[in-house]
C-alpha positions in Angstrom: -4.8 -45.3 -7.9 -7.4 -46.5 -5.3 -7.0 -50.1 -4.2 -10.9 -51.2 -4.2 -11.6 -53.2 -7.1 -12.5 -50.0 -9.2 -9.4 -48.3 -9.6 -9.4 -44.5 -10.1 -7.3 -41.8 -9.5 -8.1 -40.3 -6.5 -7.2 -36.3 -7.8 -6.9 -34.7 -10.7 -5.6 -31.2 -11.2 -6.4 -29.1 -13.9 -6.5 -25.4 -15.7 -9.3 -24.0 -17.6 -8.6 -25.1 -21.2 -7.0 -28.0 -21.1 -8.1 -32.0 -21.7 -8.2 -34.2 -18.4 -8.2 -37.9 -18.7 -9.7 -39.6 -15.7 -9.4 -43.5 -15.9 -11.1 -46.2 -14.6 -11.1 -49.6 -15.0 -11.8 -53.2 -12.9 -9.1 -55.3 -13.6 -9.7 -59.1 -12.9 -13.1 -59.6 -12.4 -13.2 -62.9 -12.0 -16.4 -64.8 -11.9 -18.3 -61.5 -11.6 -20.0 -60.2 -15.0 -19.7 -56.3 -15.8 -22.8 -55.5 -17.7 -22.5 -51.6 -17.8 -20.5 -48.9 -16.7 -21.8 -44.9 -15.9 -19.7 -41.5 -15.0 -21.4 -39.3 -12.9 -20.5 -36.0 -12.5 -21.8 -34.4 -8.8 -20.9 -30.6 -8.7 -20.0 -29.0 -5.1 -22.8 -27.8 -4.7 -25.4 -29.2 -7.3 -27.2 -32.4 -8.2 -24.9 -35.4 -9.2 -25.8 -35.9 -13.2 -24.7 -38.9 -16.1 -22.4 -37.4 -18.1 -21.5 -40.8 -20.1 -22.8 -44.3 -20.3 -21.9 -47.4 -21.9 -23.5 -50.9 -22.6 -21.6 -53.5 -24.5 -25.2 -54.0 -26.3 -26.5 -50.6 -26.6 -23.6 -49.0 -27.2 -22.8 -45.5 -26.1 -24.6 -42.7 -24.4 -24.3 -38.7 -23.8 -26.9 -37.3 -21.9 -27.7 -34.0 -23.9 -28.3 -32.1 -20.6 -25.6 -32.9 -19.5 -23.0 -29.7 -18.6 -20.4 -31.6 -20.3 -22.1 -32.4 -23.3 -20.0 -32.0 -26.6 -16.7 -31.9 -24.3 -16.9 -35.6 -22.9 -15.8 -38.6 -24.5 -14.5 -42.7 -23.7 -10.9 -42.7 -24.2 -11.1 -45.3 -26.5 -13.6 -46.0 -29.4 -15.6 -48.0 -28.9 -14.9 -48.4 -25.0 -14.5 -51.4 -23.0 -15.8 -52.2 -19.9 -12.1 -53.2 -18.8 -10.9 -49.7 -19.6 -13.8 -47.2 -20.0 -11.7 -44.1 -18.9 -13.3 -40.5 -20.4 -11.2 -37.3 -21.3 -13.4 -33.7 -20.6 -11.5 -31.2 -23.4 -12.0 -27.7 -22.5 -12.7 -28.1 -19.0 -13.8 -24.9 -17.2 -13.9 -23.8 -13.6 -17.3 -25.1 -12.9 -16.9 -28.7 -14.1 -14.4 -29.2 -10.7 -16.4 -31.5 -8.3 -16.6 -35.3 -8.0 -16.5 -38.0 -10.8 -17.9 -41.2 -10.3 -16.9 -44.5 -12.5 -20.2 -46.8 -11.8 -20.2 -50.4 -12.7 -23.1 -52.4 -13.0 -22.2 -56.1 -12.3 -24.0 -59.5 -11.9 -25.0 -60.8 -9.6 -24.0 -58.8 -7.0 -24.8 -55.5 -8.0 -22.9 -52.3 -8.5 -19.3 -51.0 -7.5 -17.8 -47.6 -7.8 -14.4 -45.6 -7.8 -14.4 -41.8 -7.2 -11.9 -39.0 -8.6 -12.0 -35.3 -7.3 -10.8 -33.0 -10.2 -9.7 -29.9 -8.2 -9.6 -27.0 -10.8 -6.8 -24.2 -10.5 -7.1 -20.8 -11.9 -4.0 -18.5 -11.5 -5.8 -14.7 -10.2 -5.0 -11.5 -11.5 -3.7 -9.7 -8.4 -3.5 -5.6 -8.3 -3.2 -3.0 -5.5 -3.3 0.5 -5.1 -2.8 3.0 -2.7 -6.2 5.5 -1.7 -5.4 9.0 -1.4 -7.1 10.2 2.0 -7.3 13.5 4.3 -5.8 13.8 7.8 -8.5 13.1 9.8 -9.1 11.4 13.6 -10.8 8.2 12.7 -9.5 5.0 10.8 -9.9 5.2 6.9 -8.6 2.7 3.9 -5.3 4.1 2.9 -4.4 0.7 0.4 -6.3 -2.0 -1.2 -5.1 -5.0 -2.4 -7.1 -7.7 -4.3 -6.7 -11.2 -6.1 -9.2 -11.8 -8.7 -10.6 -14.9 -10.5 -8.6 -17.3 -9.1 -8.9 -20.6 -7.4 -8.5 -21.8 -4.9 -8.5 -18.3 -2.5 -5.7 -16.7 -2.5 -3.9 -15.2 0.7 -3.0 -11.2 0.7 -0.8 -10.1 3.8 0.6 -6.8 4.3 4.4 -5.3 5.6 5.0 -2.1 6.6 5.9 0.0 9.8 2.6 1.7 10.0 0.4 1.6 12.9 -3.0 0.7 11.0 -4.9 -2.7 11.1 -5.5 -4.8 8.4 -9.3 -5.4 7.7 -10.7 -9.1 7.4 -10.4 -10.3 3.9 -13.6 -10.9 1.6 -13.9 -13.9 -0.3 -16.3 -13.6 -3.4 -17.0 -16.9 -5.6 -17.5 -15.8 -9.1 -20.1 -17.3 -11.2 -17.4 -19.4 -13.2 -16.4 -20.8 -9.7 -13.2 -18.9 -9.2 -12.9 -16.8 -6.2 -11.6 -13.1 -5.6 -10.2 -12.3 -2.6 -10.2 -8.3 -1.3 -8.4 -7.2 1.3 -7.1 -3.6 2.7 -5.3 -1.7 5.4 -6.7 1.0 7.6 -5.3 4.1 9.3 -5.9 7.2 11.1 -3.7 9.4 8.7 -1.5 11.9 9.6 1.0 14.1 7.7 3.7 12.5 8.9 2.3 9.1 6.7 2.5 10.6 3.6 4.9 9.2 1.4 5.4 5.8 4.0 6.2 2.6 2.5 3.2 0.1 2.4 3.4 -3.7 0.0 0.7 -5.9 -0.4 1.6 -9.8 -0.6 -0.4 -12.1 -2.6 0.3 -16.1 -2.1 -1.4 -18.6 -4.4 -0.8 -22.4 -5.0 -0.2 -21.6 -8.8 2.2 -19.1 -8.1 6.3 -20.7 -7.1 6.5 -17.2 -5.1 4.4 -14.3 -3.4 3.7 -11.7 -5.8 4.5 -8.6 -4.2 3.0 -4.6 -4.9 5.1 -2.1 -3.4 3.3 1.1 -2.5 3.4 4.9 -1.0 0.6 6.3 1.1 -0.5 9.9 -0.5 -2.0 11.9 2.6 -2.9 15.0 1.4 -3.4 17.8 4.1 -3.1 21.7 4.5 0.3 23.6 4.1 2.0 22.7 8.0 4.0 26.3 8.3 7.6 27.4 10.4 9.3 30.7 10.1 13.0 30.2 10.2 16.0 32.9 10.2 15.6 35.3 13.2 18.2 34.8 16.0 16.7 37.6 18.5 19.8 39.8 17.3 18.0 42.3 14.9 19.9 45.7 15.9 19.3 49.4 14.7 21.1 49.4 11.3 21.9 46.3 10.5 21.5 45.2 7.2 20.6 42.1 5.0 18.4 40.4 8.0 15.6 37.8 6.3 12.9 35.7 7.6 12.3 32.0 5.6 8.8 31.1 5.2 9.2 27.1 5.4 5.9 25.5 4.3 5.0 21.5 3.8 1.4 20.5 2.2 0.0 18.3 -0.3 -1.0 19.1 -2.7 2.3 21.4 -2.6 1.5 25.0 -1.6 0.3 27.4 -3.8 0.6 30.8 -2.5 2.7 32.3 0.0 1.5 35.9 1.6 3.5 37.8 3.8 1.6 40.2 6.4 2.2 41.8 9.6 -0.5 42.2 12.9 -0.4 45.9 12.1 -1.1 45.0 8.8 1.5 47.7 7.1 4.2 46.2 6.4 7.8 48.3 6.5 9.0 50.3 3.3 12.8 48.9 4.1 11.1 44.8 3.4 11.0 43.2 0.7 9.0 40.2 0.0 10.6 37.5 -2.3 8.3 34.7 -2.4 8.5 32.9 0.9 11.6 34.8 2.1 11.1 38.7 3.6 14.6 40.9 3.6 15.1 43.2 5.7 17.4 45.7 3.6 18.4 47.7 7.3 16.8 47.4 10.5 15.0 49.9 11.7 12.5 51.0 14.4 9.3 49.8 12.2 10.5 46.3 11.8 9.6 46.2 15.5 6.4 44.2 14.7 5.0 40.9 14.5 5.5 39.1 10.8 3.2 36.3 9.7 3.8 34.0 6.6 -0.1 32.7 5.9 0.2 29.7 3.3 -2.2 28.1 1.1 -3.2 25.1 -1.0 -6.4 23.7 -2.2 -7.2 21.8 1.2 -7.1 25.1 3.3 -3.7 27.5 5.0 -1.8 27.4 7.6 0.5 30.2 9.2 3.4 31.1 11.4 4.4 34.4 13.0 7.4 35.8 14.5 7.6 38.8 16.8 10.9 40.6 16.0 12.6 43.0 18.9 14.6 45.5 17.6 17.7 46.5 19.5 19.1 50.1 19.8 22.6 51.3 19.2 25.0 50.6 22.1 28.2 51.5 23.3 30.9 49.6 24.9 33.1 51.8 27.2 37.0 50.5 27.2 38.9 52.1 30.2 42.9 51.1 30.4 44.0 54.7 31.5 45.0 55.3 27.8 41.9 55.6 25.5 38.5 55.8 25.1 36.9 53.2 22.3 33.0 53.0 20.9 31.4 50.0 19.2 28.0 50.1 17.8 25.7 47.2 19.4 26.7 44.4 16.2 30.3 45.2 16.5 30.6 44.6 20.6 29.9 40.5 19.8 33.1 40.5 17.9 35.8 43.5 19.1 38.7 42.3 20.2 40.6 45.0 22.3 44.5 45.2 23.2 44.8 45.2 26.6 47.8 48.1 27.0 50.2 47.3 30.0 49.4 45.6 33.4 46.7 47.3 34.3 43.3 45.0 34.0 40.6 46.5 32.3 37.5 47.6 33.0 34.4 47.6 30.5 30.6 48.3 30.1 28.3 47.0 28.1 24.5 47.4 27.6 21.6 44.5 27.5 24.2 42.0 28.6 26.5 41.2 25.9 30.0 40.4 26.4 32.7 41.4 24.6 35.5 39.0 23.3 39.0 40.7 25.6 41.9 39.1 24.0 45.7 39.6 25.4 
């Protein structure tokens, strides 16, 4: 309550809906005379209008015009001049601004008392995610926005991305609520498909931030590695395989096995995005490539294979004489026979495993 001699409250909060009671009143006048007493409504950013008037003699007015007509009403009926405090049912966004109590008084003319009513509206808040390309240049990857509220609501963002937030937009709504748009930006990259993004939204009618947990969708062409050969693939050895390993979104459709020669070997077989090698022979000396495709575009690996030829370890101990094929050298074991140390051969540079 103001202390001047019209006493008012100072703020008044309300929601759209609801009745509002602002009071006024001019306690102890003393030797002065109230002859009338007006509410004014002035709108933030409109002409001040009367919204209710009354004269002990002439009783009660509602201007017509006014944009609380049919909602506004004295508290009491009739009113006093003592206590002519109004209710507003109904109130709506657009009838927050400044209400003036007016007294006309003899002889010294008139006084006045002020209350802001400050109108809340709680916003409907969403956000989504935007499904984008790999590309080089910043685009929106999430968007987050609070809508028909009042006042502006603040949107903040967490996650570990590297992107920048853009400056928000504040839109007042005809009904004098206001939406607030904001979004986050990136240069995206495979690797930030599927990352972790949340929108915050603060807002005085909320008791905490309402928060919109999200996953970026990146979409690119299929990224493409060829996995399984360990530059070991000897004459006759069987059950070799290649593994076509392929990551895209949308996920990979089709997965083509080729080689540079373009014929590929009778002893291969192709089984999906894996190519067997049933024995090793001297026409899987080639170059394989796994070309893989979604509905963005392909991408491919290859692998050059080198085929080794049989070998043959020599084993002198002045007792026998031992072959190995070229696989079997990596793991023979040989007895070493009495005190003589051995002496061996072996081709390419492999070792063999001499055991005691």
């Amino acid at each position: 309550i103001s202390y001047f001699r019209v006493r008012v409250e100072q703020e008044v909060v309300s929601y759209p809906g609801q009745t509002v009671t602002l009071r006024c009143q001019f306690p102890n006048p003393g030797e002065t005379r109230l002859t009338q007493v007006s509410w004014i409504f002035e709108p933030t950013d409109a002409e001040r209008t009367n919204i209710a008037v009354f004269h002990p003699s002439f009783g009660v007015i509602y201007p017509p015009k006014s944009p609380l007509s049919g909602r506004v009403s004295f508290v009491t009926d009739p009113p006093s001049l003592e206590n002519p405090s109004i209710k507003i049912r109904e109130v709506k966004m657009t009838d927050e601004g400044r209400y003036i109590c007016e007294y006309a008084k003899y002889p010294s003319g008139n006084e006045q008392g002020v209350t802001s009513l400050v109108m809340l509206a709680k916003p409907k808040n969403l956000a989504t995610s935007v499904t984008v390309t790999t590309g080089k240049t910043p685009v929106i990857v999430a968007r987050c926005e609070s809508s028909n509220g009042r006042p502006a609501a603040t949107i903040s963002w967490s996650t570990a991305l590297s992107g920048n937030v853009t400056t928000p937009i504040e839109t007042e709504n005809p009904d004098n609520t206001i939406t607030v748009q904001s979004a986050y930006m990136l240069v995206p990259q495979p690797s930030d498909n599927g990352k972790d993004i949340s929108c915050m939204v603060s807002h005085s009618t909320m008791t905490r931030p309402e928060t919109f947990p999200m996953k970026l969708v990146v979409e690119y062409p299929p990224q493409v590695k060829i996995v399984g050969y360990d530059n070991n693939w000897y004459r006759g050895r069987t059950s070799a395989y290649l593994t076509c390993q392929a990551d895209g979104n949308p996920v990979p459709t089709t997965v083509t096995w080729k080689t540079l020669s373009g014929l590929m070997p009778e002893t291969v077989q192709v089984q999906e995005n894996r190519l067997v090698v049933q024995k090793v022979d001297d026409t899987i000396n080639t170059t394989f490539i796994c070309e893989v495709r979604n509905s963005l575009g392909y991408g491919r690996d290859q692998i050059s294979v080198f085929v080794r030829g049989e070998s043959v370890c020599i084993v002198f101990d002045n007792r026998f004489l031992t072959h190995f094929h070229w696989g079997e050298c990596e793991v023979a074991t040989l007895a070493v026979v009495g005190k003589m140390r051995p002496n061996f051969r072996q081709a390419r540079g492999y070792s063999l495993d001499i055991r005691p």
